[in-house]
N, C-alpha and C positions, 0 to 999 in steps of 0.2 A: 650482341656479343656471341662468338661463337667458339661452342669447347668441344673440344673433339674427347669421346670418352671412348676407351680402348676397355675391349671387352673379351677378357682369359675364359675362354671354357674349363668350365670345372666340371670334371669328366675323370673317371678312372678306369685301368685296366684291370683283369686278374690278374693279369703278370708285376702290377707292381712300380711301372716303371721300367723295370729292366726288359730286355729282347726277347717275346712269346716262344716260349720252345717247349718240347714235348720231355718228360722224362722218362728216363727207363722201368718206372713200376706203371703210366700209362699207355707205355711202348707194351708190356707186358703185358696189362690187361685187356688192350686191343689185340694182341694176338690172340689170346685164351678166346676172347668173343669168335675173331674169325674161327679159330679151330671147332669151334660149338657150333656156326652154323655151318662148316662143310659139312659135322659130323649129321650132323640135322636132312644131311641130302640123301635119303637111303633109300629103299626100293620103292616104298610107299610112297615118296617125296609126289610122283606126280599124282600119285590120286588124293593124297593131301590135299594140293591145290585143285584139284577137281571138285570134291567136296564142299573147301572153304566156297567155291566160286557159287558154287549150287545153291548155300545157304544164305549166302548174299542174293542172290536172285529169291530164291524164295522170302526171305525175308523183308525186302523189298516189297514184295507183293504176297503181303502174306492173305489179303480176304480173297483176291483173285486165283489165288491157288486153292485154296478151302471149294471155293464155287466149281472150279475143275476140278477138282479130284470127287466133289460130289455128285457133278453131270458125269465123274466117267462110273463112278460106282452105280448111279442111276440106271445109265446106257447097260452095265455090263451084266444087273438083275434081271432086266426088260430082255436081253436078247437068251439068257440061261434059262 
């Protein structure tokens, strides 16, 4: 005997039901973000990211930097 069994997803949206659409107080909020991060772009902006970038390298390697920075202090007593 053979039964064919039909199988409904049961699955929901946020929207409800009805057609995903944005509204104007999250039209709003996403502007106010964008306006926050142009203002964020200032003179410093690229040495921000210069910095951020450094720490990440450094911290990545942070015993391997400890070990250089104590060979360079090492070096730089030996030659004064």
């Amino acid at each position: 005997m053979n039964t064919n069994i039909i199988v409904i997803p049961c699955w929901s949206t946020a929207s409800f039901g009805d057609t995903a659409d944005t509204s104007p107080t999250e039209l709003w909020a996403l502007g106010e973000h964008l306006n926050l991060c142009r203002g964020a772009r200032g003179r410093l902006f690229a040495l921000h990211c210069i910095a951020q970038t450094m720490h990440g390298f450094v911290a990545a390697r942070f015993v391997t930097t400890l070990v250089v920075v104590g060979l360079l202090i090492g070096v730089g007593s030996l030659v004064l």
